[in-house]
N, C-alpha and C positions, 0 to 999 in steps of 0.2 A: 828409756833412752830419750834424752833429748834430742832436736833437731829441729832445723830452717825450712820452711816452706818455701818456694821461689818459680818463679816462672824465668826460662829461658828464651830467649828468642837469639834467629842466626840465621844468615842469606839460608843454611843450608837444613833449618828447622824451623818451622812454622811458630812453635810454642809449647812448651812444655811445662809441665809440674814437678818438680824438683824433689827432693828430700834431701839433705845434709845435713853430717856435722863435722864442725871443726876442720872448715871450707872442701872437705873430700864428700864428694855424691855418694848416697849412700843407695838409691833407683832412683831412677827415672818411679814415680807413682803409676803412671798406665803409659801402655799402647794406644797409638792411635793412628786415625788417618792422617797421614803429612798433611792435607789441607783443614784440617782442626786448627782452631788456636785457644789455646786455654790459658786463662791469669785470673790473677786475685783468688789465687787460694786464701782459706781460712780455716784454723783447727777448730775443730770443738772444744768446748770445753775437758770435757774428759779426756782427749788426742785420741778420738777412735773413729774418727768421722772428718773429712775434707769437705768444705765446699766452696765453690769455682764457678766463674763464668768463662762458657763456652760458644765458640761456633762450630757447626759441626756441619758436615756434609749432610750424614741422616737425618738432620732434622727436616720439617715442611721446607723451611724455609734457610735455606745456607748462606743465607746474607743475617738468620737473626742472633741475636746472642740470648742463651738461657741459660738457670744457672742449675746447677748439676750439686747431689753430695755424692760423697762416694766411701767405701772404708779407707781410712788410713793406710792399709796397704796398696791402693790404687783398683781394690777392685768391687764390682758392680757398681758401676756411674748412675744414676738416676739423675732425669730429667726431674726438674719437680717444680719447673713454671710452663713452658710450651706453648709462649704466648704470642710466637710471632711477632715480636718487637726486639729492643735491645733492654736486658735486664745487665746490670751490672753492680760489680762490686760489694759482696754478700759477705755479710758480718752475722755470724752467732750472736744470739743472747744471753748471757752470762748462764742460764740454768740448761739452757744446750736445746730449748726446745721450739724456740724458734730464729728465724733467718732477718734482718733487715737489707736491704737492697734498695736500689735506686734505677729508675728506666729514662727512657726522654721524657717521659710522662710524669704521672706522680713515683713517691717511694713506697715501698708494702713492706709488711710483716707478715710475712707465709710458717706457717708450720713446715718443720722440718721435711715432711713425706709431701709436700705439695697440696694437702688437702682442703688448706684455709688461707685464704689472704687478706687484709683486708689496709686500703689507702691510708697514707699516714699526712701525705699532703707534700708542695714540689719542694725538691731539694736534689742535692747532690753530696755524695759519701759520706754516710748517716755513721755512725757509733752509738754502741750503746752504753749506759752508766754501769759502774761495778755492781749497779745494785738492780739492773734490768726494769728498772721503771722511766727512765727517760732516754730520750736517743737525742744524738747531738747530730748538726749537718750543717751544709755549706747551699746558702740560699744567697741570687745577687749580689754577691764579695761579701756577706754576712756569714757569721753563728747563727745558728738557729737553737736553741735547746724546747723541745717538747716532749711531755707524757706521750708514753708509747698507745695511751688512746686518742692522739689529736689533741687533747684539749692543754691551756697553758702555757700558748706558746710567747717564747721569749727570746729578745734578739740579743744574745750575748757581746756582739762588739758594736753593732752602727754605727761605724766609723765609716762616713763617705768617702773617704781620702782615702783609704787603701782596699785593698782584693786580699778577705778573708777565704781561705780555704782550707782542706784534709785537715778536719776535727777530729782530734781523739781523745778519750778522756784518761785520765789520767787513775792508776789504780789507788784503791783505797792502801793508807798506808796511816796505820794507828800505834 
C-alpha cells in the first residue's frame, strides 16, 4: 500500500502524524497527549518504520524536542535521542540504518535504536545522497555537500546574493 506521511496541525489539535492515500486518511499513526506536538515524519526505507520529531509532556524536559522511531503502524514510539535540547527534522539513510538530523547545535548521525551518534558539523536540514555517502544541508543561505564522516566539505551554491535553503537530492535516475 502506498501512502503520505503528513503532520496536521488545528486550533483544536496540537499535531499530528498522518497516513493517507488519495487525499482520504487512512489513521491517525498514534495516540497521544493533546499537548504533544509531532512533525517531520520520515519512512524508512523499507516503509516499516517512521521517524519524527516530538515534544512531549513525558519527556525531562516538555519545552525539548527529540526525535522518536516508531512502527509504520504508529506503534511503540521510542525515544532514541533524550538530550534535552531541540533535535529536529530526521531523515533516514538510504540503507535504513541510520538517522541524520539537525539541533541548535551541530547535526549527527545516530543509529537507528539511539545507540551511537556522532557530530557531523553546523547546519540545518541535512539529506542524504541515493547512495548514503554524503549528506547535503543548508549552512548561512548556502549548500553544503559533505562525506557522512565530516571530511570534503563543499559549498555547492556561494551565492552571497541570495538565501539557499531545504536541500534535497535528487534520485538516481539511469
Amino acid at each position: 500500500m502506498t501512502g503520505v506521511l503528513y503532520r496536521r496541525y488545528s486550533l483544536a489539535q496540537s499535531g499530528s502524524i498522518l497516513r493517507a492515500r488519495a487525499g482520504s486518511i487512512l489513521r491517525a499513526c498514534f495516540h497521544h497527549n493533546p499537548s504533544s506536538v509531532d512533525w517531520a515524519p520520515s519512512w524508512s526505507p523499507d516503509g516499516s518504520r517512521i521517524v519524527f520529531s516530538s515534544i512531549r509532556e513525558e519527556n525531562d524536559d516538555a519545552t525539548a524536542t527529540d526525535i522518536y522511531v516508531m512502527n509504520a503502524d504508529g506503534t511503540d514510539p521510542v525515544n532514541i535521542t533524550n538530550l534535552r535540547g531541540w533535535e529536529f527534522d530526521p531523515v533516514w539513510s538510504p540503507d535504513g540504518s541510520k538517522i541524520v538530523y539537525f539541533t541548535i547545535g551541530p547535526m549527527y548521525i545516530a543509529s537507528v535504536d539511539g545507540s551511537s551518534r556522532s557530530a557531523l558539523g553546523f547546519g540545518k536540514w541535512p539529506d542524504w545522497s541515493p547512495d548514503g555517502s554524503r549528506i547535503v544541508y543548508s549552512v548561512d543561505d548556502d549548500i553544503i555537500i559533505v562525506n557522512v564522516d565530516g571530511t570534503g566539505i563543499f559549498n555547492f551554491t556561494n551565492n552571497p546574493a541570495s538565501s539557499d535553503v531545504w536541500p534535497s537530492w535528487a534520485p538516481i535516475i539511469e
